[in-house]
N, C-alpha and C positions, 0 to 999 in steps of 0.2 A: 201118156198124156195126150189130149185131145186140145185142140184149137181150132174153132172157127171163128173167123173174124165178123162174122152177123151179128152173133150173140157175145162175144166179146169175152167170154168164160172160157178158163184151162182149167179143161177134168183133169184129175188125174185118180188113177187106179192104180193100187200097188198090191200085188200076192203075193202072200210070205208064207212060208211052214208052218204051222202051230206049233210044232216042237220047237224052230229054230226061235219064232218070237219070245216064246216062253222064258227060255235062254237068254234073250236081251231084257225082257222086262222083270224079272224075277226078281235082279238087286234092287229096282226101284221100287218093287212092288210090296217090299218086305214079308213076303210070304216064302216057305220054301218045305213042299213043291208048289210051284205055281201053274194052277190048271187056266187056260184061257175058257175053255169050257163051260166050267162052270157059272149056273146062271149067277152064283152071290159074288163073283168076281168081274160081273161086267161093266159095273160104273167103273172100276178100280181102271181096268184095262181101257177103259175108254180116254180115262184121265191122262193114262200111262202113255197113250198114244199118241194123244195131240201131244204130250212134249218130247215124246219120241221123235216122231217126225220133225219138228222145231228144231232140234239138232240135227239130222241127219238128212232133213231135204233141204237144200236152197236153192235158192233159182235168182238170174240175173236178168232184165230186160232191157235193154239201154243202159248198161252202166248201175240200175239205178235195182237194188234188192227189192224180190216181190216176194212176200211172204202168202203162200198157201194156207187155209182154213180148213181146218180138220172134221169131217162131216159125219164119218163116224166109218161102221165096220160091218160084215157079215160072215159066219162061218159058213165056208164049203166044203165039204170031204175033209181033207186032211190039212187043210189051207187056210187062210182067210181074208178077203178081199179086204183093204183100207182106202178110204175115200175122201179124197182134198179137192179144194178147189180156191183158184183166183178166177176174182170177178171182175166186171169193168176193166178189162188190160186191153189198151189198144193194140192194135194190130201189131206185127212186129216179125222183122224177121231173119233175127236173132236169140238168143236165150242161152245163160250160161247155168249149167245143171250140176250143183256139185250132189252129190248123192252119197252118203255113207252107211246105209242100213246094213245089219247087219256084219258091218266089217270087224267092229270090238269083238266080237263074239268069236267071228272065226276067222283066222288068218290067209284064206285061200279064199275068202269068197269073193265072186263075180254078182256084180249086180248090172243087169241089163236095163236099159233107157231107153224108149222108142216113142218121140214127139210127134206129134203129127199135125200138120200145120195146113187150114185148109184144103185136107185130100191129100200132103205131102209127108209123107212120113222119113224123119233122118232118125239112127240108128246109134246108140254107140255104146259101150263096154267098161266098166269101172272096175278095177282087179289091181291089187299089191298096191303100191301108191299112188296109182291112176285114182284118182275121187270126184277128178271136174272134169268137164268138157266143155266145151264152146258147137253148137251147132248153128247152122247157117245157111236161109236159105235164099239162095239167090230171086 
């Protein structure tokens, strides 16, 4: 996740497996196997994803929930980038990042968070019942 306080916009970018996605979205997709690949599967996946993410990202700014805007996706290699964004968020500097992608699916997964707040990037790790964090920057 990006933040500059100029423009007032938190990017965020998220890269997941295409195997492992396929795996999370498959039940919703009612398809089975479900190829992300394929082209007659991309509106589906697109759909899949904004409410994907809707559960499994949220984000706190002052106390008060900001919900991220699903912008869409790109396959890379064996990967595929996914692309959110909040707009107009004042400055701030705090954020609480619960995060659960991928956890339904596999019990052992790590999902890594690295926010970066005008130039300042804080770090942290989401694994077994770790799901939120609080970051903070002085």
């Amino acid at each position: 996740m990006v933040y500059e306080s100029d423009d007032k916009h938190l990017k965020i970018s998220v890269r997941l497996f295409l195997d492992d996605l396929e795996d999370a979205l498959e039940p919703a997709s009612g398809l089975e196997p479900y190829d992300i690949s394929l082209d007659e599967h991309w509106e589906l996946t697109q759909r899949l994803l904004k409410d994907y993410f809707s559960e499994t990202l949220q984000l706190k700014v002052k106390n008060k929930s900001i919900t991220p805007i699903y912008l869409g996706s790109e396959i890379e290699g064996d990967a595929m980038w996914c692309y959110l964004e909040v707009q107009k968020l004042r400055p701030f500097n705090e954020i609480t990042v619960l995060y659960t992608t991928l956890k339904e699916v596999f019990d052992d997964q790590e999902n890594l968070v690295h926010v970066r707040v005008d130039g300042i990037v804080k770090s942290c790790r989401m694994f077994g019942d770790k799901n939120q964090e609080i970051l903070i920057w002085d």
